[in-house]
N, C-alpha and C positions, 0 to 999 in steps of 0.2 A: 574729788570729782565734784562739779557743779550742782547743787541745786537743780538750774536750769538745762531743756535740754539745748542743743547747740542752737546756738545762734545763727542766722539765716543768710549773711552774708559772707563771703572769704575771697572775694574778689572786685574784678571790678564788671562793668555792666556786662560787656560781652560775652562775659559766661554766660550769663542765664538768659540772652538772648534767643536761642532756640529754643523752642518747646514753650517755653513762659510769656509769649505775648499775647495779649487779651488781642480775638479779632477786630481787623481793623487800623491796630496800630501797627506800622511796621516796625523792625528792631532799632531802628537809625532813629527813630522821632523815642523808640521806649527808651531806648539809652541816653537820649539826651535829657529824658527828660527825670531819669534815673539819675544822673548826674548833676542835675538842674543849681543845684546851692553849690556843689563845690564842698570840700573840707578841707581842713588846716593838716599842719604837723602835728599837732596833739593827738588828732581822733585817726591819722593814718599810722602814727604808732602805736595807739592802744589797737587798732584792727591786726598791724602786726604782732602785738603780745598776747591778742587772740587766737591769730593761726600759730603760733610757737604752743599753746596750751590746748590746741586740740580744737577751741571753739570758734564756729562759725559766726560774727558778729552782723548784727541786722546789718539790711543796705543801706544805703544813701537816701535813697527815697524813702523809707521807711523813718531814720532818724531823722528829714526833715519834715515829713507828717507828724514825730511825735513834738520836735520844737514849735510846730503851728498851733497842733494841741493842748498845748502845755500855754501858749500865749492867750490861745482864744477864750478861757475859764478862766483869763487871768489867774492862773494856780497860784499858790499858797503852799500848799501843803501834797506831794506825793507821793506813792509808791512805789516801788519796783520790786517784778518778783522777779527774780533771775539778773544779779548783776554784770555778771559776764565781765570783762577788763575796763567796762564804762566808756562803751560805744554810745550804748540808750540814755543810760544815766545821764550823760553830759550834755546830748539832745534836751533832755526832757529839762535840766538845768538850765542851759541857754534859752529855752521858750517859755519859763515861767517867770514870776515875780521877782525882783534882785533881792527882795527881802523872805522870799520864798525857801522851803524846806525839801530834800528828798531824802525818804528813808528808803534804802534798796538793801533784800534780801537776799542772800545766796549760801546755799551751803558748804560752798567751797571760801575757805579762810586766803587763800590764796590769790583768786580770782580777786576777793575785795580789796589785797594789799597795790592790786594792780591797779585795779579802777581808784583806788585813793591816790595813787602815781598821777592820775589821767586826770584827775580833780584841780588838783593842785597844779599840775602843770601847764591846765588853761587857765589858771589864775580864780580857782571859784574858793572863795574861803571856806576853811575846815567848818564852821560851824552851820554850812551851808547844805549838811549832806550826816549823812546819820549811816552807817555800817552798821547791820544786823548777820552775824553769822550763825545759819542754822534751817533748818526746816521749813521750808516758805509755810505750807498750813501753817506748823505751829507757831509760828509768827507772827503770820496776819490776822489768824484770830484771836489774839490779843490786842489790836489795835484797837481805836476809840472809831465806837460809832458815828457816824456823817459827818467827819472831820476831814476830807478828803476832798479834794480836788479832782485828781486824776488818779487813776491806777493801769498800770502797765504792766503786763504778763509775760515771760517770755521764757516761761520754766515744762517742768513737765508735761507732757500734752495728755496724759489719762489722769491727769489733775486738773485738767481747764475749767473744767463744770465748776468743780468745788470752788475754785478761783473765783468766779464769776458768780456765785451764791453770796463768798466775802466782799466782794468787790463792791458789789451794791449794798451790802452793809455800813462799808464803809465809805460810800462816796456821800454827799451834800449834795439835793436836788439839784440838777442841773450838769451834775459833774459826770465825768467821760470816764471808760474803761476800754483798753483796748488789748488786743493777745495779738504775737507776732506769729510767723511762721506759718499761715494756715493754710495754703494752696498748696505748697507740701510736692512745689514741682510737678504739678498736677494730679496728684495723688487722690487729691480729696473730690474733685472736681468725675473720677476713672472711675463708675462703680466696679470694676472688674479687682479694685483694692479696697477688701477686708480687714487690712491687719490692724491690730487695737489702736496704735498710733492715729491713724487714717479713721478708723471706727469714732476714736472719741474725738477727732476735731470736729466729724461730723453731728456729733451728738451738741458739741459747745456751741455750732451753727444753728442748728436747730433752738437751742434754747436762746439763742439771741434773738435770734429772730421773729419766735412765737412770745416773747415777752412782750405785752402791751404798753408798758414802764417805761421801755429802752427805743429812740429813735435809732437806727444803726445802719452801716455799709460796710458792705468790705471790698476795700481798698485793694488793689492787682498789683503795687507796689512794692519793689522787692519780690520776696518770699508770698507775699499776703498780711495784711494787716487788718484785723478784724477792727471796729471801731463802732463804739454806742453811747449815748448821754442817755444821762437818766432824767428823767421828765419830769418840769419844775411840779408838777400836781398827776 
């Protein structure tokens, strides 16, 4: 079983057209614009070896906010926690530096045999990406301090807080942290939804938010996309 909980996309826009539009937008302008980049054969067979393994992989929109992301810090060096069949990873690859590193974590051995499938077969070379199988905490808190570029979340949601404690240890003034999944199909948005899931993304809202450190927004994209830089001073 993954690390990560599922991933927030397993389809294409039309699905999540009801209920998921921010007012305003209607479904025709959201889906297009859900769709906006386009993807190749590589990442719509790694999204199919996510629905054969249960997991929901980010949207289209979401993995092209995280290759914007990834461009705009000029990245170097990132994270991922939750590799999932390397949907994100290959986003967050594509948008960084070509001389650039991802180290992505997942507790599932399986899941990274997949995404190093998905690596290689967009052509990113092996030494371009780093496989960690095991425990995202116990993982990320081993990394080196302010070495970091970007970090990307996409694992257990009553571990976000803790994420986002590491995150900022490990990021480099300036550099972005972002967690997927958080609107939650309106979940998070309904107080009338207490359940801990729903509970702690609210909690990881709140602490993004009241952080004076962190410029941040969250993104309606996809699923939700939470997203913050940490502040050069």
């Amino acid at each position: 079983m993954s690390n990560a909980a599922p991933k927030q996309w397993a389809g294409n826009p039309a699905e999540l057209r009801e209920g998921n539009i921010a007012s305003g937008i209607d479904p025709t302008s959201w889906a297009y614009a859900e769709d906006y980049t386009g993807e190749d054969e590589v990442v719509t067979g790694a999204r199919a070896s996510a629905a054969d393994s249960g997991i929901a992989a980010i949207g289209p929109g979401a993995a092209a906010a995280l290759s914007l992301l990834a461009a705009s810090v000029s990245a170097k060096a990132i994270v991922e926690i939750g590799t999932g069949t390397g949907v994100s990873g290959l986003a967050l690859l594509r948008g960084m530096r070509p001389d650039g590193t991802l180290t992505t974590v997942d507790i599932d051995a399986e899941n990274q045999r997949l995404a190093r499938k998905t690596f290689l077969d967009a052509g990113v070379p092996s030494n371009r990406f780093r496989l960690i199988a095991g425990a995202g905490l116990d993982v990320v808190t081993r990394l080196t301090d302010g070495h970091y570029d970007l970090v990307f979340c996409d694992a257990d949601r009553r571990e976000n807080t803790a994420y986002l404690h590491e995150a900022l240890r490990l990021l480099r003034p300036g550099g972005v942290v972002a967690f997927a999944g958080i609107l939650t199909g309106g979940r998070v948005a309904d107080p009338a939804h207490r359940d801990p899931d729903t509970n702690a993304l609210r909690d990881l809202i709140r602490a993004v938010r009241d952080d004076d450190d962190l410029v941040s927004a969250l993104l309606p994209t996809s699923e939700g996309l939470l997203t913050s830089a940490k502040r050069l001073s």
